[in-house]
C-alpha positions in Angstrom: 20.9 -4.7 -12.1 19.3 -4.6 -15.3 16.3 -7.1 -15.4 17.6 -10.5 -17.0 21.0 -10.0 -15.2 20.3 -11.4 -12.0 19.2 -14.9 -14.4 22.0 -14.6 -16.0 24.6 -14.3 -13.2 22.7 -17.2 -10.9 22.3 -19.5 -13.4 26.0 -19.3 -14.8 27.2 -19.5 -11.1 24.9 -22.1 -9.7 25.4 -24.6 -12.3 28.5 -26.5 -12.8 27.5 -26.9 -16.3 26.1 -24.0 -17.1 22.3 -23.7 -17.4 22.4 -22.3 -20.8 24.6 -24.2 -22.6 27.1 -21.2 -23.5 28.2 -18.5 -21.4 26.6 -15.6 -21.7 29.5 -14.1 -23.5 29.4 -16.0 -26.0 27.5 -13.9 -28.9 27.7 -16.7 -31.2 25.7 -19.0 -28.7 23.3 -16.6 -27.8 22.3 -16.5 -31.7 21.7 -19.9 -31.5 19.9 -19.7 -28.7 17.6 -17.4 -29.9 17.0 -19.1 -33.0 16.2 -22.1 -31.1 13.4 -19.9 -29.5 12.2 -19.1 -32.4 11.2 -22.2 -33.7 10.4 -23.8 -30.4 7.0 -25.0 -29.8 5.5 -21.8 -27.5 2.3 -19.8 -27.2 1.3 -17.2 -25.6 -2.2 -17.8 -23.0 -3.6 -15.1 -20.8 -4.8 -17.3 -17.9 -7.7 -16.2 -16.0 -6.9 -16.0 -11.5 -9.9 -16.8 -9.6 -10.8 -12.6 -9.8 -11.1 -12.7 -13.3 -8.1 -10.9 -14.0 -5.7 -12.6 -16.7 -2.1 -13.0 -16.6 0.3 -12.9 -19.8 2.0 -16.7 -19.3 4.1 -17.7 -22.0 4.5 -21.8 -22.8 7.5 -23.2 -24.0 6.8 -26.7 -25.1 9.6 -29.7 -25.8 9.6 -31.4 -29.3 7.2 -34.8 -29.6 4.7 -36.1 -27.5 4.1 -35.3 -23.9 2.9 -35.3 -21.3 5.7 -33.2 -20.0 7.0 -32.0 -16.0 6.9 -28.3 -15.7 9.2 -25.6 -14.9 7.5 -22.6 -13.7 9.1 -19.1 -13.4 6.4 -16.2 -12.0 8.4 -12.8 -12.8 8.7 -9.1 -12.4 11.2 -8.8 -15.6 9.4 -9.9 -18.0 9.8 -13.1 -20.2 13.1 -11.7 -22.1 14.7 -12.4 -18.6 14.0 -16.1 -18.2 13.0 -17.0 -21.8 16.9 -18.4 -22.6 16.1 -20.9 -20.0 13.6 -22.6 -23.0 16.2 -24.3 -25.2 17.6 -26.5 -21.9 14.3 -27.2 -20.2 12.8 -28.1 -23.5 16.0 -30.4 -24.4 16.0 -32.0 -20.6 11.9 -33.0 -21.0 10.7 -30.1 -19.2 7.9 -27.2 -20.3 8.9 -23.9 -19.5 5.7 -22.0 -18.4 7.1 -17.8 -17.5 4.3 -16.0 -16.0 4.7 -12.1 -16.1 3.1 -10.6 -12.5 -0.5 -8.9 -11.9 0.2 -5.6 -13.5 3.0 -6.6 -14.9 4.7 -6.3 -18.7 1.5 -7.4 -20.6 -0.4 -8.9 -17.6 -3.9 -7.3 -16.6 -4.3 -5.8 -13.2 -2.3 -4.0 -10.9 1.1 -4.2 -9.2 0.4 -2.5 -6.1 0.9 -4.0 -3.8 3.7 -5.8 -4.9 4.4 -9.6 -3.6 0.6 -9.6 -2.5 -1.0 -11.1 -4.9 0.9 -14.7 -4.7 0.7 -15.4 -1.9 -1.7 -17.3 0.7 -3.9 -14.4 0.9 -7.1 -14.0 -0.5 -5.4 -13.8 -4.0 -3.2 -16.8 -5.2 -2.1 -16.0 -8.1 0.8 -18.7 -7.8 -1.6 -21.2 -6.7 -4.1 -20.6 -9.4 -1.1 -21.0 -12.0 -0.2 -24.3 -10.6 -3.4 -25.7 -10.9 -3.9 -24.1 -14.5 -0.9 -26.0 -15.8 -1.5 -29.2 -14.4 -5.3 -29.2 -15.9 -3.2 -28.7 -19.6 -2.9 -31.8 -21.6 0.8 -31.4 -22.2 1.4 -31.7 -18.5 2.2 -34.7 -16.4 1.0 -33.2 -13.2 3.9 -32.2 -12.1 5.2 -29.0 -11.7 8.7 -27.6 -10.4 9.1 -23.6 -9.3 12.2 -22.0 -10.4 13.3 -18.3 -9.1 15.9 -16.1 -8.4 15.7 -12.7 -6.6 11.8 -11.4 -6.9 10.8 -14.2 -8.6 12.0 -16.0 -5.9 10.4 -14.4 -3.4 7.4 -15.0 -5.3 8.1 -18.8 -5.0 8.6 -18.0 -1.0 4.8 -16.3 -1.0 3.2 -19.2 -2.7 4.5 -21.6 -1.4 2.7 -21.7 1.9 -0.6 -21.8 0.2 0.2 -25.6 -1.5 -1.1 -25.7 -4.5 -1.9 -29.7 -4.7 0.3 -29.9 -8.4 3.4 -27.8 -6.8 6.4 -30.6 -6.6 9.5 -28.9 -5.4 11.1 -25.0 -5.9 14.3 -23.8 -6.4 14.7 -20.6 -4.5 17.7 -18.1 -4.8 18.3 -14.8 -3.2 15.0 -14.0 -2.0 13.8 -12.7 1.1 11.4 -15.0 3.6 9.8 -11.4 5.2 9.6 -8.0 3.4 9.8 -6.2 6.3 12.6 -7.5 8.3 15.0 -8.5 5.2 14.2 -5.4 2.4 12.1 -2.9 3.9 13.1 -2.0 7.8 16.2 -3.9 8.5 16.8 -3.7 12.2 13.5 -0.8 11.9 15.8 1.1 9.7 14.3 1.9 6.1 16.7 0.3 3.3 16.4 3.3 1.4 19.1 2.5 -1.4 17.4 -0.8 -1.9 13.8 -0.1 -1.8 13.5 3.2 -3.5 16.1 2.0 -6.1 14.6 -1.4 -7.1 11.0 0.0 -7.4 12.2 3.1 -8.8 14.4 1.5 -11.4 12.0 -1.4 -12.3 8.6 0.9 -13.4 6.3 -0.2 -10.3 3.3 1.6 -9.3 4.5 4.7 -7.1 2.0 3.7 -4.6 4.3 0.4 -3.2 7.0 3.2 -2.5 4.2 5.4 -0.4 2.5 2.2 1.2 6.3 1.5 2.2 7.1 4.6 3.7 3.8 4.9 5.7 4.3 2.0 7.6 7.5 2.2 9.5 6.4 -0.5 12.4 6.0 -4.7 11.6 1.9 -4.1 11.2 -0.9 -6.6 9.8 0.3 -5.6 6.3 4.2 -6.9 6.9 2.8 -9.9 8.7 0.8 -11.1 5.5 4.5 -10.9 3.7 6.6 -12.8 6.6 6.3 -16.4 4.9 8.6 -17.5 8.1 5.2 -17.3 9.9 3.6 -19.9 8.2 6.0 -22.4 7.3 4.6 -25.2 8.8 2.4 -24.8 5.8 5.0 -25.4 3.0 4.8 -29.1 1.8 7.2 -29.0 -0.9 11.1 -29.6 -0.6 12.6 -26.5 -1.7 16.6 -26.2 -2.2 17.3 -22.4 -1.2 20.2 -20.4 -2.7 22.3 -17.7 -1.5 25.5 -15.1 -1.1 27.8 -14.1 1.9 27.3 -10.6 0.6 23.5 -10.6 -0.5 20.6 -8.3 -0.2 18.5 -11.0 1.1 21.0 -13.5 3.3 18.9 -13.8 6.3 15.8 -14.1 4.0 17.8 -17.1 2.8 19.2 -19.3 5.5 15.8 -18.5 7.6 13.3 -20.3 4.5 16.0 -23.1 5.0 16.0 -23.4 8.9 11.9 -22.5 9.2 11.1 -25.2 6.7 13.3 -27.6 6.7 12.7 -28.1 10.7 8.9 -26.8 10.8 7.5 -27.3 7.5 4.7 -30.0 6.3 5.7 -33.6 6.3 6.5 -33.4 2.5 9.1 -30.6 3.7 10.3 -31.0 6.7 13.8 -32.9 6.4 13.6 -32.8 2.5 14.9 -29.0 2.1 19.2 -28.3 0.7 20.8 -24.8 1.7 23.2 -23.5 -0.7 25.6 -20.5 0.2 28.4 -18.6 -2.1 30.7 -15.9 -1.4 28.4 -13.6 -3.6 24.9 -11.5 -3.7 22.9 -9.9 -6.2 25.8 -9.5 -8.6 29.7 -9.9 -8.4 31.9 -7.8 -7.5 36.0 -7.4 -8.6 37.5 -6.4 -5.1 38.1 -10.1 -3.8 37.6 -12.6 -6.3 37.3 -15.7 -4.6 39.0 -19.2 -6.1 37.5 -22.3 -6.3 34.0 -21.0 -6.6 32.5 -23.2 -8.8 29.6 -24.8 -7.5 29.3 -28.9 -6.6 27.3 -30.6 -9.4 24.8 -31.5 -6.4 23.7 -27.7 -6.2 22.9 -27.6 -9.5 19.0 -26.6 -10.4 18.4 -28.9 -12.7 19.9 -31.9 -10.5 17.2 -30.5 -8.0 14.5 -30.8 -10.8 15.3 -34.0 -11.7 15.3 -35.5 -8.3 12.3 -34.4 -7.7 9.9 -34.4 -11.2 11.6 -37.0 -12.6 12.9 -39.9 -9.7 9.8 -39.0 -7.1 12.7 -37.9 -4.3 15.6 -41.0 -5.3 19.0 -39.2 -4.8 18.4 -36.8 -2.8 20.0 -37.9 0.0 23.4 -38.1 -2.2 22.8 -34.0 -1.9 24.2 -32.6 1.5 21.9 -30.6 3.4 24.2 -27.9 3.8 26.7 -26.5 1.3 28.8 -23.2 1.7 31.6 -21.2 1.0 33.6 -20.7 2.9 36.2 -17.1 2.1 39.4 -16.7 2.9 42.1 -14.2 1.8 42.1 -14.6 -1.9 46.1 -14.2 -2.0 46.8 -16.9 0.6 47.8 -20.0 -0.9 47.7 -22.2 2.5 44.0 -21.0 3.9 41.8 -23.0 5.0 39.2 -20.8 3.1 37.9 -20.7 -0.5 36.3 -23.8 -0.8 33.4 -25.3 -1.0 32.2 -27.3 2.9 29.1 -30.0 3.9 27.0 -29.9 6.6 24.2 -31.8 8.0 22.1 -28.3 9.0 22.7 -24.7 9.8 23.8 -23.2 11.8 27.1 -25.3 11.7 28.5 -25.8 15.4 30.6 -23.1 16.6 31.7 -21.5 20.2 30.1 -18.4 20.2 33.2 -16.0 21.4 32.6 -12.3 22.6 35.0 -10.3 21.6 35.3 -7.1 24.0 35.4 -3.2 22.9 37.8 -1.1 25.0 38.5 2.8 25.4 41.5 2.5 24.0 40.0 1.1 20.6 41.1 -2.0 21.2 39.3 -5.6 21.0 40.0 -8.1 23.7 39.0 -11.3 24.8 38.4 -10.2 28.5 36.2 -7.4 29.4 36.9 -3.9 30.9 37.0 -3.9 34.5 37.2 -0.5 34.8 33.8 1.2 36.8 33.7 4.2 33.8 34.6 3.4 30.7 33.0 4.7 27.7 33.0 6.5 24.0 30.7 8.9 22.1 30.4 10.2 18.8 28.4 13.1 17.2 25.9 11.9 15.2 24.4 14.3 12.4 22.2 13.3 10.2 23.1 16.0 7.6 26.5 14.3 7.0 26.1 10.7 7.9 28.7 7.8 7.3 28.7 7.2 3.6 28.1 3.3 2.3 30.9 1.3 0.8 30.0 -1.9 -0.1 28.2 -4.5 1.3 24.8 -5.9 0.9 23.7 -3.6 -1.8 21.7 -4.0 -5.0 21.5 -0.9 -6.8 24.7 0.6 -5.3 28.2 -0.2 -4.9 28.6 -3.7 -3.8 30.3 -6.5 -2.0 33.7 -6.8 0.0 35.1 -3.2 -0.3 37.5 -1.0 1.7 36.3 1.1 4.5 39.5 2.8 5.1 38.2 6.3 3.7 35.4 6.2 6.4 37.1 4.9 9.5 38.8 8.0 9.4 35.3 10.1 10.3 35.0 11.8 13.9 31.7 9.9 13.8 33.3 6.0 13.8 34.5 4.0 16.3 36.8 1.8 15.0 38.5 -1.7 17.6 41.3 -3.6 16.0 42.5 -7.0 17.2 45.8 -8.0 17.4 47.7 -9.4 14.2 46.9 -12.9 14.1 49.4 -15.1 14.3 46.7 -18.4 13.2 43.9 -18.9 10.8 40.7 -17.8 12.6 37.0 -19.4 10.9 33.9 -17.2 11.5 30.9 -19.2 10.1 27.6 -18.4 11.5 25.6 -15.7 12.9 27.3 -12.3 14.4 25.4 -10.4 16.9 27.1 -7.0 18.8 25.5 -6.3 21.9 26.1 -2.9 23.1 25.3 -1.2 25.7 24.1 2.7 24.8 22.7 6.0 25.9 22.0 9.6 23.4 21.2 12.8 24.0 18.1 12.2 21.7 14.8 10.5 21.8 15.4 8.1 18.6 18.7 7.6 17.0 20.4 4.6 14.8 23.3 2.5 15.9 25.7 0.6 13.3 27.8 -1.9 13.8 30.5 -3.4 10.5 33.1 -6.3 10.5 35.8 -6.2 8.9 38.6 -8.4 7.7 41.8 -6.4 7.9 44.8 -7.0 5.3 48.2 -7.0 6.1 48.4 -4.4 3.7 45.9 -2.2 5.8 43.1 -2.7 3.0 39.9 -3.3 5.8 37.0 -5.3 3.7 33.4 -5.2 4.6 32.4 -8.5 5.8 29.2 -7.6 7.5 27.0 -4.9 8.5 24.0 -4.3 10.9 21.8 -1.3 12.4 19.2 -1.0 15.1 16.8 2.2 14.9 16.6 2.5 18.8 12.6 3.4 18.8 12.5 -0.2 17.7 15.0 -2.1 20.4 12.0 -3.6 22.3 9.6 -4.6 19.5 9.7 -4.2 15.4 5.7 -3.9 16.3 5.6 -1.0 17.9 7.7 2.2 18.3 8.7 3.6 21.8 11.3 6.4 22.1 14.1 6.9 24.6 15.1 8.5 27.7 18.1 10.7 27.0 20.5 9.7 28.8 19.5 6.6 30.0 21.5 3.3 29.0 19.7 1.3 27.0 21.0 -2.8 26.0 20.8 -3.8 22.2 21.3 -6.2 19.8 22.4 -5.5 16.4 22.1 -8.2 14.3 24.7 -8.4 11.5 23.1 -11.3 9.8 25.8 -14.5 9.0 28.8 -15.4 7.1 31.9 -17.7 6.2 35.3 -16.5 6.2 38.8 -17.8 7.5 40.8 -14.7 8.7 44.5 -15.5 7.7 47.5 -14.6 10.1 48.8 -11.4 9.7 45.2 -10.1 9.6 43.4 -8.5 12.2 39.6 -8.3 13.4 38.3 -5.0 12.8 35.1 -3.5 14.2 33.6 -0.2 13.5 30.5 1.3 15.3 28.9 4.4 14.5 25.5 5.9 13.7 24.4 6.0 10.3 25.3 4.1 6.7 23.5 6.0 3.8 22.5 5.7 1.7 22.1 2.0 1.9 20.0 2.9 5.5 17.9 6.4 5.7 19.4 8.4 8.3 17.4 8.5 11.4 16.8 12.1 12.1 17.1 12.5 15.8 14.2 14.2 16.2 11.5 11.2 17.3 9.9 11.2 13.7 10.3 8.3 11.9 13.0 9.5 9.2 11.3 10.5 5.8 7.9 12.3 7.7 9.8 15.7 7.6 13.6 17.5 6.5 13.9 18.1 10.3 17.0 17.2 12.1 19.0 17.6 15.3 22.2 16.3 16.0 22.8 13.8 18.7 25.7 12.9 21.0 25.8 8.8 20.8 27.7 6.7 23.7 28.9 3.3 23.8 29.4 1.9 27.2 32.3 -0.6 27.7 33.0 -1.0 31.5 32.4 -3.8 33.9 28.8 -3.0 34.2 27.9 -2.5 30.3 30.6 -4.8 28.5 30.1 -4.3 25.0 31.2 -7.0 22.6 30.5 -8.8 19.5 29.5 -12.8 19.1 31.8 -14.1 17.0 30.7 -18.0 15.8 34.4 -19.5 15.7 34.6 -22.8 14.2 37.7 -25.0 15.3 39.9 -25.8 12.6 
């Protein structure tokens, strides 16, 4: 997306009454908000970090006297994305400070690596911009992190090194570790997302190398998992997120690691927010009754915090989601908006069996030998479609064109003759065996139309060199029958009757994964390959199923 979009699109869906005033399609309000700009009270300050180097941070200042709360929004855009926000912070009593990151736009330094700089590390940039603003004298003391999508996760890295000023964040879309959420999903490098979000956005070349050299969860991804150190965090943070987003498991773990292990001033104080979206809409579902409650709104979550020291926050649930349903059904269950008092919500965690005959059951095979295999080459893998993209297609899509392939195994339910909620986490544990010594397994859901349209609802993969441990690679015995987990993250959605349960298994989804090679090499060391003969074991010894989290109606 281009650079101010993500803003854009968050703000406008998060807030009930929209954060800017006008939507952003209306040219004649933009005008006016940048003429406001322009006559605001702002400056421009390069503030000195604690190594000397100074970073571009531009203050937007409300009309009168202060002392003022604080907004602060660290970025990888650039001011021009968040700078709109001026006008309403500025109108609501807040400052508006937008940093731009080391080595970014017309900060000094460099941008490699990226995210490791604000962190809890031996450079804090975040923490030293805290402090900064607090020791102005048009600031109260208080200051309130705002960010969606990188400057999010720069919120996430901060965080944990508690700046004493830092009142409360807003968090949206951003992952809790680099490694497990953006850069080695399941081991597998997230090629589509990694080498287009650097590639697109300018960043030093060196991010993408020190990226691709360090296939395994090392001392480097550790020092960017800020689930380890939660018990740090000692702000209440409200966390925002999307059924169909890059970073969903980045979002609902910040939620459950803080909220139940954080510091005393975070711990029990956190709010979850989840919609039916990601980074960026999409046109192939549109889901009603998406409008957010007023109680998810940012500023709400400002005001609470910087304004009434904590009063009303228990009028916010601690949970809210969305939950989807077919868009077309007038009498789901689905698309609307639910409360909960934590996540996960409770479910009965049903396995749904695989079967020969491409079937899924309730019950298990009993059969002794009962199995099937696909040719896996990484020369033509299974194209993407949708999902939990960024820079590629995106969102609920069809899968029909790829079911077809040699290469997928897909298992259908029956038609179902009652609404069916999923809501939760959904694992498929398989059981597996290749001809090769390192190969990929996929695993998508998929909610099946009555008009045979199948929609992505989830996807997962496991890089089999890392079915043990994400710290260290071991490769396998061909042949041998391995048991795995493939962990397709978590979502909401009311199947409606007359839909069926679709599951498809296969090998490879590029480019939104990097094709494993089959050779032992981690993919990207060499052009190398060697096809590989992939089985799924479903008999009464290996009975392969998913986890579905079923909620009673």
């Amino acid at each position: 997306m281009k650079r101010s979009a993500i803003f854009v699109l968050w703000l406008v869906i998060l807030a009930p009454v929209c954060l800017f005033g006008v939507p952003p399609s209306d040219e004649g309000g933009q005008g006016r908000l940048k003429a406001e700009l322009q006559t605001a009270s702002s400056q421009t300050v390069m503030v000195p970090m604690r190594d000397g180097v100074k970073l571009a941070t531009y203050v937007y200042l409300p009309t009168g006297e202060g002392p003022w709360p604080t907004i602060l929004v660290r970025t990888s855009y650039g001011k021009d994305s968040v700078e709109e926000l001026a006008p309403q912070a500025n109108e609501r009593g807040y400052a508006l400070v937008v940093q731009d990151f080391r080595g970014r736009f017309n900060s000094e330094g460099q941008d490699y690596p990226v995210f490791t700089h604000g962190g809890w590390g031996e450079r804090k940039d975040g923490y030293d911009t805290v402090e900064w603003i607090a020791a102005q004298p048009w600031s109260n003391g208080k200051v309130g992190g705002f960010g969606m999508s990188a400057p999010g996760i720069a919120l996430n890295m901060m965080a944990p090194s508690r700046p004493p000023h830092l009142v409360c964040c807003y968090v949206g879309v951003a992952f809790s570790s680099m490694y497990h959420q953006a850069a080695y999903q399941g081991g597998a490098f997230r090629r589509a997302l990694v080498e287009g979000w650097l590639g697109n956005e300018g960043f030093d070349l060196r991010n993408l190398k020190l990226v691709r050299e360090q296939p395994d969860y090392d001392d480097f991804w550790k020092a960017l998992n800020a689930e380890s150190v939660a018990s740090r965090v000692n702000v209440p943070t409200m966390f925002v997120g999307g059924w169909y987003d890059i970073f969903t498991a980045g979002t609902l773990n910040s939620f459950q690691t803080i909220h139940q292990q954080g510091d005393s001033g975070a711990r029990g104080k956190c709010r979850l927010v989840m919609d039916a979206y990601g980074h960026g809409r999409n046109d192939d579902l549109v889901f009603p009754n998406l409008t957010p409650p007023a109680t998810a709104s940012a500023w709400n979550w400002f005001d609470v915090w910087m304004k009434r020291d904590g009063q009303g926050l228990d009028a916010i649930p601690v949970v809210q989601y969305f939950v989807m349903g077919d868009p077309n059904d007038p009498n789901t269950p689905g698309n609307r908006w639910r409360a909960a008092v934590d996540w996960p919500v409770p479910a009965d965690a049903r396995k749904i069996y695989f079967h020969a005959d491409r079937k899924l059951r309730l019950g298990p095979c009993r059969d002794l030998f009962e199995s099937l295999s696909v040719e896996y080459d990484p020369q033509n893998p299974v194209p993407t479609i949708g999902g939990a993209n960024l820079t590629i297609a995106k969102g609920p899509k069809d899968q029909r064109s790829v079911e077809g392939r040699p290469d997928v195994l897909v298992f259908d339910s029956p038609i179902l003759d009652r609404y069916v909620e999923v809501t939760g986490p959904v694992t498929a544990k398989l059981w597996v065996s290749s001809t090769a010594t390192d190969t990929d397994f996929t695993a998508k859901l998929c909610d099946v139309y009555p008009n045979g349209r199948s929609m992505i609802v989830l996807d997962g993969i496991l890089r089999m060199r890392h079915r043990d441990s994400m710290e260290k690679s071991e490769l396998m015995e061909p042949g041998k029958i391995y048991e795995i987990d493939i962990d397709l993250w978590s979502t909401s959605l009311v199947f409606s009757p007359g839909h069926r349960v679709r599951v498809a298994l296969s090998s490879s989804n590029a480019p939104r994964f990097e094709p494993n090679p089959n050779t032992g090499e981690p993919s990207g060391v060499d052009s190398r390959t060697q096809r590989a003969t992939n089985t799924i074991y479903m008999d009464a010894k290996h009975p392969s199923h998913i986890v579905l989290p079923i909620v009673s109606p």
